[in-house]
Residue frames as a rotation matrix with the C-alpha (Angstrom) as fourth column:
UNK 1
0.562 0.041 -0.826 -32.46
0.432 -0.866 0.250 -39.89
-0.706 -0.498 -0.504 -48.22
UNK 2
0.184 -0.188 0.965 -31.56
0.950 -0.218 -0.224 -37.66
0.252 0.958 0.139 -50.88
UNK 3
-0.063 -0.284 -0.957 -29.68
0.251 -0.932 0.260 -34.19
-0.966 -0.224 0.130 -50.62
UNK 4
0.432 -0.198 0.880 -29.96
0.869 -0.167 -0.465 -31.95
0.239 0.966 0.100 -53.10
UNK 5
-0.403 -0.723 -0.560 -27.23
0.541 -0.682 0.492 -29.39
-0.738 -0.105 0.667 -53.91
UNK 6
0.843 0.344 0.413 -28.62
0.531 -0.655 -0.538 -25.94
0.085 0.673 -0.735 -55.61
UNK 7
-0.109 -0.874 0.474 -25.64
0.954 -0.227 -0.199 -24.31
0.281 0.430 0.858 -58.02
UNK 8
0.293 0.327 -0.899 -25.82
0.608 -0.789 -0.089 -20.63
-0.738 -0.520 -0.430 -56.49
UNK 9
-0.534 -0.831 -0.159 -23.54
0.304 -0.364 0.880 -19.23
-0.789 0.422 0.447 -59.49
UNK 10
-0.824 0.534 0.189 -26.64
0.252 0.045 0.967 -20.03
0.508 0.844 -0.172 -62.11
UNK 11
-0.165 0.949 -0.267 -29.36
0.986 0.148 -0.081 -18.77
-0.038 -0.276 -0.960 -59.62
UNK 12
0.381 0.179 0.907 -31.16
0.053 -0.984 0.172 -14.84
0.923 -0.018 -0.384 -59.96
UNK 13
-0.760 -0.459 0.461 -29.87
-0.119 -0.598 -0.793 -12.49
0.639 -0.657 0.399 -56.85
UNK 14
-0.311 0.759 0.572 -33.70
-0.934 -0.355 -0.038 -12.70
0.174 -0.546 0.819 -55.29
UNK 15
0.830 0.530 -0.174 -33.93
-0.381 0.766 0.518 -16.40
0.408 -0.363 0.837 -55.02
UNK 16
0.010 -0.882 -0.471 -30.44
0.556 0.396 -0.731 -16.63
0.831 -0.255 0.494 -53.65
UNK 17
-0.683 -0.309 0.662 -31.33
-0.488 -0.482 -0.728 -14.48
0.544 -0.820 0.179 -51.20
UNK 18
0.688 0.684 0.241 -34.76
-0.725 0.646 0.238 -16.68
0.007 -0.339 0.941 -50.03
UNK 19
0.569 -0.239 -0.787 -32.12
-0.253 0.859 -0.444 -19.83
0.783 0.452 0.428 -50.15
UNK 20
-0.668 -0.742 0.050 -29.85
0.061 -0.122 -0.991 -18.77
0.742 -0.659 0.127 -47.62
UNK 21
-0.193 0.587 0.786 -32.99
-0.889 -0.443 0.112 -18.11
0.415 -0.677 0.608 -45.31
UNK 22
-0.960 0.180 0.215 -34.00
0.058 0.877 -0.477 -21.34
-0.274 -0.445 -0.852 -42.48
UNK 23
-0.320 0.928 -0.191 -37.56
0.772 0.372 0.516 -22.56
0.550 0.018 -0.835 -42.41
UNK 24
-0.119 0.208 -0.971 -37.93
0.992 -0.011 -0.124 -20.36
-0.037 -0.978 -0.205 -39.50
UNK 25
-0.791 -0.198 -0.580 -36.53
0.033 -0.959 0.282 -16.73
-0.612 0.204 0.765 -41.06
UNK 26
-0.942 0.335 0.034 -38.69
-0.009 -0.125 0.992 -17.33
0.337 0.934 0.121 -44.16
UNK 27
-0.117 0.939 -0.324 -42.14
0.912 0.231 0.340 -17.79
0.394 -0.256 -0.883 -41.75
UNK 28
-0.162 0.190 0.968 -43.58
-0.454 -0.886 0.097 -14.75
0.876 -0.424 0.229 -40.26
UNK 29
-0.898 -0.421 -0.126 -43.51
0.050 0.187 -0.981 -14.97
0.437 -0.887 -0.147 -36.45
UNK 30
0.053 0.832 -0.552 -46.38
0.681 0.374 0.629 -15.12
0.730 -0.409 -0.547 -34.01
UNK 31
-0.151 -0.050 0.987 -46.96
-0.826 -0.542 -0.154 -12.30
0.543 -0.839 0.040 -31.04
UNK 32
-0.871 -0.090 -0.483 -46.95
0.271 0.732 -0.625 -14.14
0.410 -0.675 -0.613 -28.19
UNK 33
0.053 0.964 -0.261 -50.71
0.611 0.176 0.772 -14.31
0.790 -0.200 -0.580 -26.10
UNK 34
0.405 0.050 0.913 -51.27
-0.624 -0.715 0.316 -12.36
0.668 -0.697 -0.259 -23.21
UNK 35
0.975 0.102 -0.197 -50.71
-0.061 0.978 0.201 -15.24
0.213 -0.184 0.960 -21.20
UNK 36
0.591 -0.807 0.019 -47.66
0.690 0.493 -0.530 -16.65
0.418 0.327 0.848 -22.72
UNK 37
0.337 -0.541 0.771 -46.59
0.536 -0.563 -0.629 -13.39
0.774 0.625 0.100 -22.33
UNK 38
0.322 -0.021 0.947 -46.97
-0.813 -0.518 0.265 -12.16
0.485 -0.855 -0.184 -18.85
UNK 39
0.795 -0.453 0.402 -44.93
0.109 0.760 0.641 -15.98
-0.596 -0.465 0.654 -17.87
UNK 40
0.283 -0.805 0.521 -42.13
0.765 -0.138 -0.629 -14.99
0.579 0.577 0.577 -20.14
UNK 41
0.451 -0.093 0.888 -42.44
-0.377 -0.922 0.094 -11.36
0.809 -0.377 -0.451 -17.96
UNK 42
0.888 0.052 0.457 -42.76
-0.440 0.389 0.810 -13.47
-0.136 -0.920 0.368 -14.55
UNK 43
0.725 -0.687 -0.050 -39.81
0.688 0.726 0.003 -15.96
0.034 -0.037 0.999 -15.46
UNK 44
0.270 -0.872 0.409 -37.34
0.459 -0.257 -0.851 -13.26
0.846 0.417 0.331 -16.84
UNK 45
0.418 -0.184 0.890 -37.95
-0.423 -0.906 0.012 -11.34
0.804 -0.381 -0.456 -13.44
UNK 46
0.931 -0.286 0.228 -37.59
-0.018 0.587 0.809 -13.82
-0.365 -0.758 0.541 -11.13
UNK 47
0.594 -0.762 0.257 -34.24
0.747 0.403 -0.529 -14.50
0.299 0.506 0.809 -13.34
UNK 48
0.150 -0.829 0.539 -32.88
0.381 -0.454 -0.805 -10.98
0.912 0.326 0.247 -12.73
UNK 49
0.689 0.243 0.683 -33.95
-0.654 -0.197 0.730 -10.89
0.312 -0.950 0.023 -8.83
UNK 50
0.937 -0.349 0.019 -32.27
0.316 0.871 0.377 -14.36
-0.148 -0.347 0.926 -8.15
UNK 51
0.152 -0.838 0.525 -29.26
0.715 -0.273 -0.643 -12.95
0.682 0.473 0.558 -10.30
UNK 52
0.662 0.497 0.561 -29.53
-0.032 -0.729 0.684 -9.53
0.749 -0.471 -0.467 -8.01
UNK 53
0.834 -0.162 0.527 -29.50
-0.521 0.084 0.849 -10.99
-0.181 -0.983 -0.015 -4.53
UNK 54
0.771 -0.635 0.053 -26.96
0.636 0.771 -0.012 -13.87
-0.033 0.043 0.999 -5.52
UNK 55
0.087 -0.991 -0.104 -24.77
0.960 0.111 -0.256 -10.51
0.265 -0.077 0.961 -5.73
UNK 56
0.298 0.198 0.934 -25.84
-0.731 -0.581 0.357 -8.45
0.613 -0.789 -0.029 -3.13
UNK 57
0.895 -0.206 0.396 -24.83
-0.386 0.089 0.918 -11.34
-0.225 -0.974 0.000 -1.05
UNK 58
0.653 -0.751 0.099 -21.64
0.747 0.616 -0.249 -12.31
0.126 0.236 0.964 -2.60
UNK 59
0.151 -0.033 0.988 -20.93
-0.169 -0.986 -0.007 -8.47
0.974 -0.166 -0.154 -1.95
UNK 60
0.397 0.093 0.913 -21.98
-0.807 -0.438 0.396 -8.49
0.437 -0.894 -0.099 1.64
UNK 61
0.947 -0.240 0.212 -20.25
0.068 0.797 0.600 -11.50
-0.313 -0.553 0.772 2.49
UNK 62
0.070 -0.970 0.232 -16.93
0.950 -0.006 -0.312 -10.35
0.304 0.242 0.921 0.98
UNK 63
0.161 0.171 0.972 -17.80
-0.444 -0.867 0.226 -6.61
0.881 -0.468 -0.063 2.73
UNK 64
0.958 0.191 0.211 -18.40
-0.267 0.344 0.900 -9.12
0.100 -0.919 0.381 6.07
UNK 65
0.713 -0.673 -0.199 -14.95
0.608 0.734 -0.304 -10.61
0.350 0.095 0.932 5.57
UNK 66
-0.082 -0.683 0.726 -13.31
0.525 -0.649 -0.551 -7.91
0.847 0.336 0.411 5.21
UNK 67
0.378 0.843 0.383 -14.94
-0.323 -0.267 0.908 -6.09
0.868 -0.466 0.172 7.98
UNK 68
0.996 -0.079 0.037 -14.02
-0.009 0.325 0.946 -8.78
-0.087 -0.942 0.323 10.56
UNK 69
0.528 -0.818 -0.229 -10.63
0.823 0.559 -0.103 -8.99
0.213 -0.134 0.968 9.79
UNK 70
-0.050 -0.561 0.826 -10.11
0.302 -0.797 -0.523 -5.38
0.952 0.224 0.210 10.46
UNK 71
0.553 0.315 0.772 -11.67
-0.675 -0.374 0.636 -5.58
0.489 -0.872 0.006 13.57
UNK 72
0.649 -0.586 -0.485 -9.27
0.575 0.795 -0.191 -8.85
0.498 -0.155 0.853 14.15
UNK 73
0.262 -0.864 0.429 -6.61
0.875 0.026 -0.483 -6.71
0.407 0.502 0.763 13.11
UNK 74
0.180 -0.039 0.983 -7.25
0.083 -0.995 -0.055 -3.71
0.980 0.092 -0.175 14.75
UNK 75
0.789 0.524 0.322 -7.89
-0.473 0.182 0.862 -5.12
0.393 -0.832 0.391 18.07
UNK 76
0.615 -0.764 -0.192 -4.46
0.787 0.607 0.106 -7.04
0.036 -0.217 0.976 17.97
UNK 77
0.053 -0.715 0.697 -2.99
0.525 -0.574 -0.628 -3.49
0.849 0.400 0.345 17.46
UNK 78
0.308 0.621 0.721 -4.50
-0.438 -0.580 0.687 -2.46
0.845 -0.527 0.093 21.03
UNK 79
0.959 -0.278 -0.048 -3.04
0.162 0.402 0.901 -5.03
-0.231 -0.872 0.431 22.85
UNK 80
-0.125 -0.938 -0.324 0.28
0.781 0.109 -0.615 -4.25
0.612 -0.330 0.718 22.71
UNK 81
0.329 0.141 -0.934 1.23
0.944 -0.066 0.322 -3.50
-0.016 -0.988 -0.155 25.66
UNK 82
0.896 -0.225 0.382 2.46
-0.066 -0.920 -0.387 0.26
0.439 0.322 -0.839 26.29
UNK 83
-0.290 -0.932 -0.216 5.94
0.108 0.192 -0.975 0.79
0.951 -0.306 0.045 27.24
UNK 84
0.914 0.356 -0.193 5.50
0.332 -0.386 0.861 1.07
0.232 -0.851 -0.471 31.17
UNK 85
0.560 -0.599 0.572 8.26
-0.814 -0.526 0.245 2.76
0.155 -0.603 -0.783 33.74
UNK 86
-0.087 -0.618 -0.781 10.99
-0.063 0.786 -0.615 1.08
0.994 -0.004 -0.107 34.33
UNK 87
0.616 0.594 -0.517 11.56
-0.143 0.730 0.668 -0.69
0.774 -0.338 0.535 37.21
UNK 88
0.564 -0.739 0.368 13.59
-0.814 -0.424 0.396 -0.29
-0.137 -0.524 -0.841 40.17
UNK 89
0.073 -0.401 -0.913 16.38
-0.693 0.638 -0.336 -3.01
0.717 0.658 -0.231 39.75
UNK 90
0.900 0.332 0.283 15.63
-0.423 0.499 0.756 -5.83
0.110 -0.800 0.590 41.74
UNK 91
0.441 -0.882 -0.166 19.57
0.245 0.296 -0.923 -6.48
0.864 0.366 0.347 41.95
UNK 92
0.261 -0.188 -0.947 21.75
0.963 -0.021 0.270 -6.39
-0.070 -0.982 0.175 44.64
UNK 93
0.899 -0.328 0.290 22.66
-0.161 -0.864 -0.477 -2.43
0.407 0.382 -0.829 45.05
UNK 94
0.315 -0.933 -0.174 26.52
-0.081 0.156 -0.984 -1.67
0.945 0.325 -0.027 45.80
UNK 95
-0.033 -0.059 0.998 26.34
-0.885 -0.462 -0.057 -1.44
0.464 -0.885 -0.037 49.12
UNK 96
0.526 -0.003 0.850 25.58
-0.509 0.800 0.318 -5.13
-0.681 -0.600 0.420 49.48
UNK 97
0.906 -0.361 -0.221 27.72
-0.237 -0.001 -0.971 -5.87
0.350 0.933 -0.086 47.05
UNK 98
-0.294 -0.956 0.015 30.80
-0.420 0.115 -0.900 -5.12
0.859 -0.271 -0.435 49.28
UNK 99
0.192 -0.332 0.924 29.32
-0.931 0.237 0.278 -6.54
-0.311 -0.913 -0.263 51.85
UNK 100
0.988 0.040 0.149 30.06
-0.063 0.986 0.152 -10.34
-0.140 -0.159 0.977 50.08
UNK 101
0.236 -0.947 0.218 33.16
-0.078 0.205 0.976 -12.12
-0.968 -0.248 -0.026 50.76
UNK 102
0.826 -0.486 -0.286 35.76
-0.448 -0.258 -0.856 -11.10
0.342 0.835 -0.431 47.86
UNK 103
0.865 -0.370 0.339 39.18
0.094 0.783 0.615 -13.22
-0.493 -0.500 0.712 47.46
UNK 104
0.401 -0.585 -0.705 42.00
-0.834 -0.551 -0.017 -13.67
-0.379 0.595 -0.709 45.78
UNK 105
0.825 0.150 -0.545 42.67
-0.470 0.719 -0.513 -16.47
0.315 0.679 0.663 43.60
UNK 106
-0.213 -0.852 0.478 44.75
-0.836 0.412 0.362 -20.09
-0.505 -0.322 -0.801 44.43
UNK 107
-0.290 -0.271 -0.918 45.36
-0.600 0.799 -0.046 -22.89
0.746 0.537 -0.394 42.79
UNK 108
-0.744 -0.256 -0.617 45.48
0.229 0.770 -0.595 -24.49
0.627 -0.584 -0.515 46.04
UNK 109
-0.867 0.498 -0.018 42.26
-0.359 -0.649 -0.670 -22.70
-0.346 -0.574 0.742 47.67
UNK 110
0.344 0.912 -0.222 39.47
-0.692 0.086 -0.717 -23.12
-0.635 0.400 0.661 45.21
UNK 111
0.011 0.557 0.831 38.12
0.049 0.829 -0.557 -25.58
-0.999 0.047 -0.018 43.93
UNK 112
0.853 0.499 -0.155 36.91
-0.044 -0.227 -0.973 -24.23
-0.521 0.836 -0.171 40.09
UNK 113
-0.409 -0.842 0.353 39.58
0.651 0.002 0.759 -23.36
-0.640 0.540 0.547 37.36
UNK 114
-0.870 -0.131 0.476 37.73
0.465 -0.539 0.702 -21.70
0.165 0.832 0.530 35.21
UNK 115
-0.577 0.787 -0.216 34.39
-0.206 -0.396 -0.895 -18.59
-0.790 -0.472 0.391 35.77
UNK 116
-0.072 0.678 0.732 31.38
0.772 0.502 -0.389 -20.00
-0.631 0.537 -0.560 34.53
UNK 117
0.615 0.565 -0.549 30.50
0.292 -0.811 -0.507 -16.48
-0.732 0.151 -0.664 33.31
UNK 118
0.091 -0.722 -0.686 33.66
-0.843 -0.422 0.333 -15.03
-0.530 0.548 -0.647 31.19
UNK 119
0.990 -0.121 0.072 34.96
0.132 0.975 -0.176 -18.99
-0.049 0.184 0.982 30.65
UNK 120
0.545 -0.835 0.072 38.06
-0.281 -0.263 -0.923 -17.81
0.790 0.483 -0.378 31.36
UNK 121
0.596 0.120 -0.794 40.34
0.513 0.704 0.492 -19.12
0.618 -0.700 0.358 33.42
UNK 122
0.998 0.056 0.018 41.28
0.021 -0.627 0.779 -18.09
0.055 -0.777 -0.627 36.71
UNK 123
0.391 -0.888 0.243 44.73
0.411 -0.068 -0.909 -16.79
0.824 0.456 0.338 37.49
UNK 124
-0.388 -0.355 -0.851 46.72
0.902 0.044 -0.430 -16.69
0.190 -0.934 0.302 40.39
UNK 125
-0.798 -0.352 -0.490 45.56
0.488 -0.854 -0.182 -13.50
-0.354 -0.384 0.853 42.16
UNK 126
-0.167 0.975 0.147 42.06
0.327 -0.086 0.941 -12.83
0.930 0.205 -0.305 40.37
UNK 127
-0.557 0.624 0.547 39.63
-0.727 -0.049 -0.684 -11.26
-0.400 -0.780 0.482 42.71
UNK 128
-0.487 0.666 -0.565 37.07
-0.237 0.522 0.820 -13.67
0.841 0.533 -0.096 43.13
UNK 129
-0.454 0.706 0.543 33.83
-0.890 -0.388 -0.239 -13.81
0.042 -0.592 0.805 44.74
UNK 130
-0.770 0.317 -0.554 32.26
0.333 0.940 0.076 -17.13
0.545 -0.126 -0.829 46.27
UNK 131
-0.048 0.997 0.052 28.39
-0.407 -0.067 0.911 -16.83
0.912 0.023 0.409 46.40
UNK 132
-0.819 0.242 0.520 27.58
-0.406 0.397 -0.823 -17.17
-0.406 -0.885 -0.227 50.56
UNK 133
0.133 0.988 0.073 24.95
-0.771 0.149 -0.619 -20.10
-0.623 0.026 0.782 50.25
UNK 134
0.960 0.276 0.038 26.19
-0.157 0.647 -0.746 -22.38
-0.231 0.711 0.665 47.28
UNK 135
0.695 -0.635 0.337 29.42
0.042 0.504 0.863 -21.58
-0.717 -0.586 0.377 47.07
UNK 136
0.746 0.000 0.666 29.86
0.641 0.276 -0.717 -21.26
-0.184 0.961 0.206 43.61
UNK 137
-0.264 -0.495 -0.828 33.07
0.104 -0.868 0.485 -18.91
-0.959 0.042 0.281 42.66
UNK 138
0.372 -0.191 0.908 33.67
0.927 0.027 -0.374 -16.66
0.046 0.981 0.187 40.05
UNK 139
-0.566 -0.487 0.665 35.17
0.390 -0.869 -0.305 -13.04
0.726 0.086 0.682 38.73
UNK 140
-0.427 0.321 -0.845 34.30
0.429 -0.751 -0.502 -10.50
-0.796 -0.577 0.183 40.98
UNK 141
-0.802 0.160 -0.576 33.80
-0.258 -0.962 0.092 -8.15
-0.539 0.222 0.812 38.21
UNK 142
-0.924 0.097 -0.369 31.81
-0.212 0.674 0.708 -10.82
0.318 0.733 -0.602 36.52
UNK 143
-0.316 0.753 -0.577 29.32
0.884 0.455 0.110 -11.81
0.345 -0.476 -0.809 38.97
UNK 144
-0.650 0.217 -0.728 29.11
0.197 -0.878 -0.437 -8.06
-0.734 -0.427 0.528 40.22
UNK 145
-0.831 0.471 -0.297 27.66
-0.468 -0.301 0.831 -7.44
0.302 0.829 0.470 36.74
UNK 146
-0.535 0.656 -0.532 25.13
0.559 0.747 0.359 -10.77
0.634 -0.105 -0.766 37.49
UNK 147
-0.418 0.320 -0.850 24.36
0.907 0.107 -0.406 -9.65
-0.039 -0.941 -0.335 40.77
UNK 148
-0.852 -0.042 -0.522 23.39
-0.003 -0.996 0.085 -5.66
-0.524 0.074 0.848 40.05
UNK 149
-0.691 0.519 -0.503 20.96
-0.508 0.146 0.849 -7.20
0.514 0.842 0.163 37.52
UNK 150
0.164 0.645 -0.747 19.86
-0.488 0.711 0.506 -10.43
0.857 0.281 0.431 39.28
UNK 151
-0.123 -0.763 0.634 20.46
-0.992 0.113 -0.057 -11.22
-0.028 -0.636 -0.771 43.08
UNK 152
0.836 0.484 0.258 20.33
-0.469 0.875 -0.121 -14.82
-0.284 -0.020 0.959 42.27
UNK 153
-0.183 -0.783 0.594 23.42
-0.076 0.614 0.785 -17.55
-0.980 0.099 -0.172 41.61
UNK 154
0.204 0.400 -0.893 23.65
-0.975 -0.001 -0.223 -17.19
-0.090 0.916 0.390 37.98
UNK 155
-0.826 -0.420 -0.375 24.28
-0.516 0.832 0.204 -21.06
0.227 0.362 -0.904 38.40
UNK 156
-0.860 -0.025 -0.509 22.03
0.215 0.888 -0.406 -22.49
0.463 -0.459 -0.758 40.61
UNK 157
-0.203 0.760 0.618 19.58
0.118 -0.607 0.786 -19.73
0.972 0.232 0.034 40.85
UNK 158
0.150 0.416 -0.897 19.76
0.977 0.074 0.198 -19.65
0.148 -0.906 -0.395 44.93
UNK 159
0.916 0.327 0.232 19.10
0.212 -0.887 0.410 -16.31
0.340 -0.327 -0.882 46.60
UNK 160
0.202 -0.614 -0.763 21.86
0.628 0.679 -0.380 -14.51
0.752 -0.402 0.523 47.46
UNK 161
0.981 0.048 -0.190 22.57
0.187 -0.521 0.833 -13.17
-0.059 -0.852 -0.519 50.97
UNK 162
0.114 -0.883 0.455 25.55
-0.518 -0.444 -0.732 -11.19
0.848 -0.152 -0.508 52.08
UNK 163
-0.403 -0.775 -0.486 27.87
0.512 0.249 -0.822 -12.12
0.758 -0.580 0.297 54.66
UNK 164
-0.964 -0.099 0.246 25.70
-0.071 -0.797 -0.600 -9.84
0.255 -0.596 0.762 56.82
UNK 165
-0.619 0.679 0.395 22.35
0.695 0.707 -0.127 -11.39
-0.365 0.196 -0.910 56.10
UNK 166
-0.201 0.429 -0.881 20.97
-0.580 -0.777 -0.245 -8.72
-0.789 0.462 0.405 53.82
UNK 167
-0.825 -0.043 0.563 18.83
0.448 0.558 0.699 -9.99
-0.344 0.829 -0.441 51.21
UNK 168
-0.979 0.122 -0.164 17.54
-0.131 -0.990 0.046 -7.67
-0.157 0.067 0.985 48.88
């Protein structure tokens, strides 16, 4: 196998331009048949149809995405609830309030030392209120809060009843 190397420096301008040319530039082409030609037509279209749809649906499937997640999203904005009316307070009202049994703090009386509620401890003389039903003490002014809110032992959750059997 033998290359041969042609000096370009010592060649004319018109055969240095035919040198630089492939096998291929330097032939004259062929038209293509009728044939040939109308499957070159057929292939390229199919090519730009396939090409087309392949994004028309990468489109409508990123249109579909989108889509559902607004309707996700929108639909989660609907359920919140609306504010409604408040609510009478299902607490005790003051009236049964005084009717439970109110005390005054001993050492030597009660039982507790300190109100669950505040965590403070009790001191001679304290009003304090002992839940009819459970027993539980604490502040008066403490558990009044509880009760007004909640007529329930804020320990033990039992219902509570006045001294009069009123339960609200």
């Amino acid at each position: 196998m033998t290359t041969e190397f042609v000096d370009v420096a010592t060649m004319a301008p018109a055969n240095l331009d035919r040198s630089m040319e492939t096998p291929s530039q330097s032939s004259p082409s062929k038209p293509l048949s009728g044939g040939a030609a109308r499957l070159l037509a057929a292939v390229l279209q199919a090519l730009v149809m396939v090409t087309a749809l392949a994004l028309f649906f990468l489109f409508a499937g990123v249109a579909a995405f989108v889509l559902l997640h607004l309707l996700v999203a929108g639909r989660a904005l609907h359920r919140r609830p609306h504010p409604s009316p408040p609510s009478p307070s299902p607490g005790l009202s003051t009236k049964d309030l005084k009717l439970l049994p109110c005390s005054k703090y001993s050492r030597a009386s009660m039982g507790a030392s300190d109100c669950p509620i505040c965590l403070e401890a009790f001191r001679d003389w304290d009003r304090v209120r002992v839940i009819p039903g459970c027993g539980h003490e604490f502040h008066a002014p403490c558990v009044d809060k509880w009760l007004v809110k909640t007529p329930a032992c804020p320990i033990c959750r039992r219902p509570v009843r006045s001294s009069g059997g009123v339960h609200p």
